[in-house]
C-alpha atoms as a printed R data frame, in Angstrom:
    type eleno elety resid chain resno       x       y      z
1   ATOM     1    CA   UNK     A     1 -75.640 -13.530 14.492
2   ATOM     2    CA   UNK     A     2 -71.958 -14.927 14.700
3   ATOM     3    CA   UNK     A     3 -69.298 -12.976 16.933
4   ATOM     4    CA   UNK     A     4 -66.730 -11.265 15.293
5   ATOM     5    CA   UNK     A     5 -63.386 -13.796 15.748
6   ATOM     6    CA   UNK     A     6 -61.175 -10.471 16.439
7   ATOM     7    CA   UNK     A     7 -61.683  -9.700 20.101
8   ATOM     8    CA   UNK     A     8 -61.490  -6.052 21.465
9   ATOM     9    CA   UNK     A     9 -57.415  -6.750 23.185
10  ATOM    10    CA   UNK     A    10 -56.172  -8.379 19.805
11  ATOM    11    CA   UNK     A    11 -57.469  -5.020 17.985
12  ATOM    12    CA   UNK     A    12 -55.637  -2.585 20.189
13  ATOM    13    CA   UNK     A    13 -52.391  -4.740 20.249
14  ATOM    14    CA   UNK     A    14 -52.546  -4.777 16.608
15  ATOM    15    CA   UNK     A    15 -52.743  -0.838 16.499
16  ATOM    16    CA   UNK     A    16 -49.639  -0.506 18.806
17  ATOM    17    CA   UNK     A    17 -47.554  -2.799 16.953
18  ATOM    18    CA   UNK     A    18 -48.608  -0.709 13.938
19  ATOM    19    CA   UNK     A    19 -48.052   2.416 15.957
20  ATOM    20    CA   UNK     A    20 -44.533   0.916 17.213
21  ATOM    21    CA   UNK     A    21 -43.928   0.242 13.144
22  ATOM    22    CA   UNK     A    22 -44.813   3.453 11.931
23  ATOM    23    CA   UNK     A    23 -42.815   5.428 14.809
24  ATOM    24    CA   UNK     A    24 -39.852   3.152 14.203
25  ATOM    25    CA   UNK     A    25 -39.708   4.183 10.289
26  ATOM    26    CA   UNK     A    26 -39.911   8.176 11.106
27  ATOM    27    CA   UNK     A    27 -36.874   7.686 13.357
28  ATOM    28    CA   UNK     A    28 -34.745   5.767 10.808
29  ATOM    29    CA   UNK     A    29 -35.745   8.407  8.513
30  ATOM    30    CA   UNK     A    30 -34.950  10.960 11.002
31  ATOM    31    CA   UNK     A    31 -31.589   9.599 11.142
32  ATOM    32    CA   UNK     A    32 -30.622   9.304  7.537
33  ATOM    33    CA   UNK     A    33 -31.502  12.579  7.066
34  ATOM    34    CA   UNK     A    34 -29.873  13.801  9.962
35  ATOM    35    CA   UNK     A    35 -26.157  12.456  8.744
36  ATOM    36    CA   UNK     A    36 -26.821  13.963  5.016
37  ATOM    37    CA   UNK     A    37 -26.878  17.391  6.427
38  ATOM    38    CA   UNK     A    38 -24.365  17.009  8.761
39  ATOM    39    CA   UNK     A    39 -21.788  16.519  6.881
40  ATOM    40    CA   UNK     A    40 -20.683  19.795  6.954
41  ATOM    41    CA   UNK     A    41 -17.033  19.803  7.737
42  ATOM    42    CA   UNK     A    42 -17.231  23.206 10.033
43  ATOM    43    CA   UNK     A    43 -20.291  21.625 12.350
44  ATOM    44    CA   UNK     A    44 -18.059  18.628 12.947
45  ATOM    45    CA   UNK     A    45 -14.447  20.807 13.378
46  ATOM    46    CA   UNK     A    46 -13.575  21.595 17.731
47  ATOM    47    CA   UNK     A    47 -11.233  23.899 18.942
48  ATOM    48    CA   UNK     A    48  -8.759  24.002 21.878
49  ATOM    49    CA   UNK     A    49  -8.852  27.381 23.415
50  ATOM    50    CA   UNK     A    50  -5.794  28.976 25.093
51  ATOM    51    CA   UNK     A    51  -7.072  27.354 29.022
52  ATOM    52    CA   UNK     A    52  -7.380  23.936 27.726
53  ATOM    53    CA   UNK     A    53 -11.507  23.994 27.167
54  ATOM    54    CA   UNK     A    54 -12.979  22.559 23.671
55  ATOM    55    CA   UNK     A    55 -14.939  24.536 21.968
56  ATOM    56    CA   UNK     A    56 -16.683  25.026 18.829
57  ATOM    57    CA   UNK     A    57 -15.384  28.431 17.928
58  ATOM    58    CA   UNK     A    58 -12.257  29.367 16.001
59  ATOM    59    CA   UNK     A    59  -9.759  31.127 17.857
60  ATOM    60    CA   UNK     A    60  -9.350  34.841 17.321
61  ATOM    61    CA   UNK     A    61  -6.130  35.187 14.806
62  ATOM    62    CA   UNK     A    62  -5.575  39.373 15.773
63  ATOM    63    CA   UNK     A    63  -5.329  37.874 19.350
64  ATOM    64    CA   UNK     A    64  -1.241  38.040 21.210
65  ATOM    65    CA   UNK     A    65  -0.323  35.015 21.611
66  ATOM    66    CA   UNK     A    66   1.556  34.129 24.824
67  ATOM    67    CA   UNK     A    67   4.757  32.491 24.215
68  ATOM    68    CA   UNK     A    68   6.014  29.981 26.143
69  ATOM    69    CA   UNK     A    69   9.179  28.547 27.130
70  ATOM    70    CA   UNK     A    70  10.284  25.331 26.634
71  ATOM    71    CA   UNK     A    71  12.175  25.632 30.296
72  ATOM    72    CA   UNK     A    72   9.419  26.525 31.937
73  ATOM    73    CA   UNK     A    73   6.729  23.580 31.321
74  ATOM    74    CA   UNK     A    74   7.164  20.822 34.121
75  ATOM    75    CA   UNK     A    75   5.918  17.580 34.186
76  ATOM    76    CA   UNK     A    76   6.638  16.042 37.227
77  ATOM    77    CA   UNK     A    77   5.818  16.010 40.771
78  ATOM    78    CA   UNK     A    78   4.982  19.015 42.408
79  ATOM    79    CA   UNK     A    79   7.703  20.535 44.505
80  ATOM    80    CA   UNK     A    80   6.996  20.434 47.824
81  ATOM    81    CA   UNK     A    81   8.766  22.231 51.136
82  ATOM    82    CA   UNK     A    82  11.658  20.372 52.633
83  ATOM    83    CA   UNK     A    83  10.167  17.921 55.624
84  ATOM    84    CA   UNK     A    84  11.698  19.190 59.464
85  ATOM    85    CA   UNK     A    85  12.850  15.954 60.627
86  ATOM    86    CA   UNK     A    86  10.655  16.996 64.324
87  ATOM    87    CA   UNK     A    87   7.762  16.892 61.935
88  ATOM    88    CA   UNK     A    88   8.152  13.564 61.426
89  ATOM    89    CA   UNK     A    89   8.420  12.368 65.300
90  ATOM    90    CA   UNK     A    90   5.151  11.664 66.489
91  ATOM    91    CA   UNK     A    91   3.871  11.247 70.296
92  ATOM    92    CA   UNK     A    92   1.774   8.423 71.638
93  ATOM    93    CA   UNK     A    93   1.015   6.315 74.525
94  ATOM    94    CA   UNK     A    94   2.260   2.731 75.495
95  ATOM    95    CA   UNK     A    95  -1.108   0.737 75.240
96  ATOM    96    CA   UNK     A    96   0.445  -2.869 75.359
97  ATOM    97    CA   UNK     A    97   3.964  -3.971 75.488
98  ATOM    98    CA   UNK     A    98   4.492  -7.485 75.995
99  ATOM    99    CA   UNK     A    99   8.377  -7.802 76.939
100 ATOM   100    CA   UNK     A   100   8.622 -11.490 76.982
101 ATOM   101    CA   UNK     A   101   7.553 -11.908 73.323
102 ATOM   102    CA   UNK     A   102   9.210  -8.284 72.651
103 ATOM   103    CA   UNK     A   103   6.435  -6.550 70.439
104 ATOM   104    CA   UNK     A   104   3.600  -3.860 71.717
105 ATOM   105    CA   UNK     A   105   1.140  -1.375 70.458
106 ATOM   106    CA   UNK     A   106   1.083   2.211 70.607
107 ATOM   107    CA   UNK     A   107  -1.565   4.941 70.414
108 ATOM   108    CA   UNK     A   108  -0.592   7.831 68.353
109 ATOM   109    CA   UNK     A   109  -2.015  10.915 69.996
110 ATOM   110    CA   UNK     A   110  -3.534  12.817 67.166
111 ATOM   111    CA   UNK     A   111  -4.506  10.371 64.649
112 ATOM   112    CA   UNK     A   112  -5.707   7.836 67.394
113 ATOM   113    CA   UNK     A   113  -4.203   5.473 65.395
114 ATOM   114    CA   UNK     A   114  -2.565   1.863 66.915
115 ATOM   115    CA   UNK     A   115   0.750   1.496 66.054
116 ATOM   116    CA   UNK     A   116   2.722  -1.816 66.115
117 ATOM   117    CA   UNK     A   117   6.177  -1.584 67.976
118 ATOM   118    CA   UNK     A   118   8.733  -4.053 68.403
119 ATOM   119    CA   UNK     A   119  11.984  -4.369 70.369
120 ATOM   120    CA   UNK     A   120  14.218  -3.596 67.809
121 ATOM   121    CA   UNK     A   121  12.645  -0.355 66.955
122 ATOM   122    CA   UNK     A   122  13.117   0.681 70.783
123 ATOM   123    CA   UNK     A   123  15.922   3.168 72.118
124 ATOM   124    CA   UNK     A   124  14.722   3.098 75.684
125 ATOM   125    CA   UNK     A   125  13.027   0.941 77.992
126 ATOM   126    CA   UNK     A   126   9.372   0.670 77.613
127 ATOM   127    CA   UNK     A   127   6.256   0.305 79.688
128 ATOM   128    CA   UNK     A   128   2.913   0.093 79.880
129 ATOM   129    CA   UNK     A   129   0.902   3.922 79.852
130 ATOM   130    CA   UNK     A   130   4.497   5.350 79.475
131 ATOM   131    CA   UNK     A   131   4.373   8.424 76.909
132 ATOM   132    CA   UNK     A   132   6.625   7.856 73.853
133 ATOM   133    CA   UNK     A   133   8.113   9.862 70.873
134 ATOM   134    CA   UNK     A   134   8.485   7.549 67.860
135 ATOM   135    CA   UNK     A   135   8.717   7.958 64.058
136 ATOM   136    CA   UNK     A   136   6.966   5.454 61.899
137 ATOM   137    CA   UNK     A   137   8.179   3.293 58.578
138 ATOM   138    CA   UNK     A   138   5.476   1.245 56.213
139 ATOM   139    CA   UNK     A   139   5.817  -2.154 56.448
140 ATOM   140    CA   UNK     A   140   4.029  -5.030 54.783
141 ATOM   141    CA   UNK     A   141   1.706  -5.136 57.373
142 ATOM   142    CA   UNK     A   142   1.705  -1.747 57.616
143 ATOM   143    CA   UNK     A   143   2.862   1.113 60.339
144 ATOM   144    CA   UNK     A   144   5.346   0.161 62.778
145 ATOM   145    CA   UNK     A   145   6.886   2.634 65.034
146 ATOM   146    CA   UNK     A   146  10.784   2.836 64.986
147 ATOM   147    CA   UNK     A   147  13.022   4.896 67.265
148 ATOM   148    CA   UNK     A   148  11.101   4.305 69.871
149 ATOM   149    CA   UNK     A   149  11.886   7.373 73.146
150 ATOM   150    CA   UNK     A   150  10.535   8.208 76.398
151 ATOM   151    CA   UNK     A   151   8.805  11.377 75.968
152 ATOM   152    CA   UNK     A   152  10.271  14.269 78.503
């Protein structure tokens, strides 16, 4: 008797290529018949409602509708509360000062943050470990601390 030339794997990839075919077709069908009924001009309309939100209901024509001011719509920055200028100070220790080269670091108190200093940012003397009062301006490099005072 003469074995069959169509082994068991080649029969079961043969029915899930047929399987892959046949599920394949239903979805393209799915599909076309799918964007014949939804052409419906309503399904595919969305509404703004009065908050912003899209929706997919009309709005309500008896509602009042708020009326607005041109005036009154800003677009810009938010306005924010004028700065105190002793706001801006901000207190730190002396951790390095090198007074040959004229540039040190200090430690702001809150933030823990280092802070480059140099001479020319300094109103009085400073030391080592000497507590300071110092605003700060952005740099290239980043912070560096600018009138530079011994803290009393």
């Amino acid at each position: 008797m003469a074995k069959s030339k169509e082994t068991f794997n080649k029969k079961e990839k043969e029915k899930k290529r047929l399987r892959k075919k046949k599920e394949k077709e239903e979805k393209k069908e799915a599909r076309k018949s799918s964007s014949n009924k939804g052409g419906d001009l309503d399904d595919m309309i969305a509404y703004v409602d009065e908050d912003g939100n899209i929706t997919s209901t009309p709005p309500d024509p008896t509602q009042k509708k708020k009326k607005i001011e041109l005036e009154d719509i800003e677009v810009s920055v938010s306005k924010q509360a004028p700065v105190d200028p002793e706001d801006l100070r901000r207190k730190g220790k002396v951790t390095f000062f090198n007074e040959s080269k004229g540039y040190g670091f200090i430690k702001d108190l809150e933030s823990q943050d280092s802070v480059f200093v140099h001479v020319k940012g300094l109103v009085d003397d400073v030391r080592e470990n000497d507590q300071v009062t110092f605003e700060t301006e952005k740099t290239p490099k980043g912070l560096s601390a600018i009138d530079v005072k011994l803290a009393k």
